[in-house]
N, C-alpha and C positions, 0 to 999 in steps of 0.2 A: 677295114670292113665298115659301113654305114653302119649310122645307129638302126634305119629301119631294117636293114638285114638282121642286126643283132637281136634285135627287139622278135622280127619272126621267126628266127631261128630258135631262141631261148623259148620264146613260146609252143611252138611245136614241141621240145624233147620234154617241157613240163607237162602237156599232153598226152604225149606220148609215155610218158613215167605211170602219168594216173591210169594212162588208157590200161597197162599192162592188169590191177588189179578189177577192173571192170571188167575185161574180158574173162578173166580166170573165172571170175565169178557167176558172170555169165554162162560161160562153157561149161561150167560147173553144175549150175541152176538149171539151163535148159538146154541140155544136151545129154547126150546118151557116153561123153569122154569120162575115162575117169582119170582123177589128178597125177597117178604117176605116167600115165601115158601122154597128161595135157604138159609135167614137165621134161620127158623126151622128147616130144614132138616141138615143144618151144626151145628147149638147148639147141636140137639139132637148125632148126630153120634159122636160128641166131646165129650159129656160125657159117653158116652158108649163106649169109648176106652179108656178114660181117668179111669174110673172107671175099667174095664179090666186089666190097668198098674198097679194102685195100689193094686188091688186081687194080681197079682202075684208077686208083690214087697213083700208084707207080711211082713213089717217092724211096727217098734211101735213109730213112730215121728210123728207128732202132725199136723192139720191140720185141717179145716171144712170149709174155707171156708165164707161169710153171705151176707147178703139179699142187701146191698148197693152195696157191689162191684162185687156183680151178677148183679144189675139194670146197672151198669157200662159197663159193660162187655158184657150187649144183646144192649145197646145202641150204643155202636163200634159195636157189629154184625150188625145191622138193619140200622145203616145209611154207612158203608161203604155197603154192599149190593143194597142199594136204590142209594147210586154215581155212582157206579158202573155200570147203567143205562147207562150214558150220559159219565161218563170219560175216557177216556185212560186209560189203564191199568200202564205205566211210572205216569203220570200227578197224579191219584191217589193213589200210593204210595209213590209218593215226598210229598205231602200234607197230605197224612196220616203222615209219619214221622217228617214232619217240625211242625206239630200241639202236635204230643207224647212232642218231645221235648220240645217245647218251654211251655209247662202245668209246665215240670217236672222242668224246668232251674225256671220258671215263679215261683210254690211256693216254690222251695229254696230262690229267692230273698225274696220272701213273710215273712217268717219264720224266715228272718235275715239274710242268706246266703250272704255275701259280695263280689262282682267279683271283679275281676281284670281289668283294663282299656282295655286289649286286649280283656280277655271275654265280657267287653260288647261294644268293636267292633263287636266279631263276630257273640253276637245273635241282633245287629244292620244289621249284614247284611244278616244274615240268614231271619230275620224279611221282609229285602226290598226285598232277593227274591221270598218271596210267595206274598208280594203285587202285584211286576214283573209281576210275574206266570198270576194272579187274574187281572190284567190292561186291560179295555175293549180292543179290536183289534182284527183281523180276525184269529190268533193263538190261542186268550183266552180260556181256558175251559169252558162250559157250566157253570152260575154261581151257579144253583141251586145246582146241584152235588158237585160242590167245596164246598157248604157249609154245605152238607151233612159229607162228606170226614173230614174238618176240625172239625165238632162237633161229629166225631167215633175216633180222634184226640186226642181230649179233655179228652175225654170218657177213651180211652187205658190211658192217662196219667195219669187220678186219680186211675183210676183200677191197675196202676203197681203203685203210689205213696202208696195207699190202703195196698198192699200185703207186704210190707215191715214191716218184723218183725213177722208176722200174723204165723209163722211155716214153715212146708214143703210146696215148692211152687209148686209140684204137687198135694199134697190134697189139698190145697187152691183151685187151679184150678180146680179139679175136682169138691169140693164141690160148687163152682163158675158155674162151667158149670148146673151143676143139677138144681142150684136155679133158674138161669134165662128161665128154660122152661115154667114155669107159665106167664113170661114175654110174653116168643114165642106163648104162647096157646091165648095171647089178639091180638097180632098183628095178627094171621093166625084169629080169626074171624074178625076184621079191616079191614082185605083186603082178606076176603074170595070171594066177588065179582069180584078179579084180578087175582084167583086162576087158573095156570097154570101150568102142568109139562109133563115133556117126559122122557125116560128112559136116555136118553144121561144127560141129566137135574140133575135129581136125582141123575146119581153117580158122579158126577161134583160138586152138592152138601155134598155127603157123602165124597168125596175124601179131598174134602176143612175141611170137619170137621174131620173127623177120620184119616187121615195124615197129612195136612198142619198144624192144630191147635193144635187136641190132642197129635199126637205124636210127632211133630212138637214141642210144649212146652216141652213134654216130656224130649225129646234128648238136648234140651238149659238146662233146669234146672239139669241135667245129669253132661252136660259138665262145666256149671256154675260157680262150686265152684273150678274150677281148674284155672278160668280165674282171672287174675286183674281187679279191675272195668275198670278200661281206657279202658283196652283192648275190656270189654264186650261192653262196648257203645261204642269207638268205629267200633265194626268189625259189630255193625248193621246196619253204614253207608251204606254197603254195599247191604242194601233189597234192595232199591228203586233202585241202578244201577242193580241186578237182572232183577229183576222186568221190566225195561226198555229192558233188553237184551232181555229176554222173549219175552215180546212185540213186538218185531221188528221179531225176530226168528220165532215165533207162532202165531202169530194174523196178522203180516203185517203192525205193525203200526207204524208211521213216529215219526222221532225225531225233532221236528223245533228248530229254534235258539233260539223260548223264552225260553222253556223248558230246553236247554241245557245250559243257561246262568241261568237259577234259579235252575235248581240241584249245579249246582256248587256254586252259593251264599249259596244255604241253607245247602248245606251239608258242606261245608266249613267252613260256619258261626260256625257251631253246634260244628265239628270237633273241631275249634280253643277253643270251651269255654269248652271242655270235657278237652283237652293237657292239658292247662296251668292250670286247677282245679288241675291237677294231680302233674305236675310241684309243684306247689303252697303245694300241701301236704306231697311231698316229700320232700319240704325245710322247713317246719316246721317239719316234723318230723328228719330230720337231724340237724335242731338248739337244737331238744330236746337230742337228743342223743349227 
């Protein structure tokens, strides 16, 4: 694959990553959908493009998908949708991403994983900027929605801990997406009493599922195997500053100082323990050699 394919492929699915919390919020903000209907309507269109890529892929690599890391995967849909409510579209995707990370840094330590004294300065400080973020005061995000946001956080981090090793990581996903509709079929009777939509609504919803998620995963796992890890996690630092530009560009929505002072804690923090993991592995594997 050329660099410049790599280069626009990666950039489209980090587009498409951020796209998904702009839309929510959008749909959210000015439409008449409400968020458990905006996360059935995005599972279901997700697996029906998803399922679409792999008809005409027509390849024989291995994949299905199962029932845990589907409950994973509607559980990040359904609580970042219901954040989504009450937060900024910036503010919820620094906290979506500082929650991925810190599940995924959290059971490598678990597991044995040993850091480096810098790495665990920086998910120390990645750490104090989402307390930062979360500190009562007339900036703070709503705290219900933060803690919706953090636990869709959780959620994405066991679901990509999950998929590792599991096959192709478009039929995982696909098969992922299908299982959690019996998930969306309980939440849409739950909150059938809050049932809401509009046509603006609806493809706000389908656009979120069927381009930001399905093809959206598509185009990463595409570009994926061309990338280093380093590279891969780091170049998704860059959702949540998307995401924020969005924000400001499309919706009108302000950047404060707390904000701007806990993006760069947390994305900082994360950054430094991605580098030096990699530093670290590149010096053991040159003592081997």
């Amino acid at each position: 694959m050329s660099s410049t394919r790599i280069i626009l492929l990666t950039s489209l699915a980090m587009i498409a990553f951020a796209g998904n919390s702009l839309l929510c919020r959008a749909a959210l903000m000015h439409t008449g959908i409400d968020a458990g209907t905006f996360t059935a309507i995005r599972l279901i269109s997700g697996a029906m493009i998803l399922w679409l890529v792999i008809q005409f892929r027509q390849d024989d690599q291995i994949g299905r998908g199962n029932w845990i890391s589907a409950f994973s995967l509607f559980t990040y849909a359904a609580g970042f949708s219901f954040a989504y409510i009450t937060l900024p579209t910036a503010t919820g995707a620094l906290l979506l991403f500082g929650a991925v990370q810190t599940t995924m840094i959290g059971y490598g330590i678990w597991t044995g994983e040993r850091l480096h004294k810098l790495q665990l300065l920086g998910l120390l400080v990645a750490f104090s900027g989402i307390v930062g973020l979360l500190l009562p005061g007339l900036t703070a995000p709503p705290l219900s929605g933060s803690i919706l946001m953090l636990v869709a956080g959780v959620a994405w981090g066991i679901y990509s801990l999950r998929g590792k090793g599991m096959g192709d990581p478009t039929k995982v996903t696909a098969g992922n997406f299908l299982r959690a509709i019996p998930f969306v079929a309980v939440l849409s009777l739950l909150t059938l009493k809050d049932f809401s939509m509009d046509t603006a609504g609806f493809w706000y919803a389908v656009s979120s599922g069927a381009l930001a998620s399905g093809l959206g995963y598509a185009i990463w796992y595409a570009a994926l195997p061309e990338l280093k890890a380093t590279n891969a996690a780091t170049l998704q630092l860059s959702v949540p500053v998307i995401a924020a530009v969005g924000g400001i560009l499309f919706l009108s929505e302000p950047i404060t100082l707390r904000l701007a002072l806990a993006s760069a804690a947390i994305l900082g923090g994360i950054a430094l323990v991605i580098l030096v993991k990699q530093e670290t592995i590149n010096g053991i594997n040159g003592v081997k050699k």
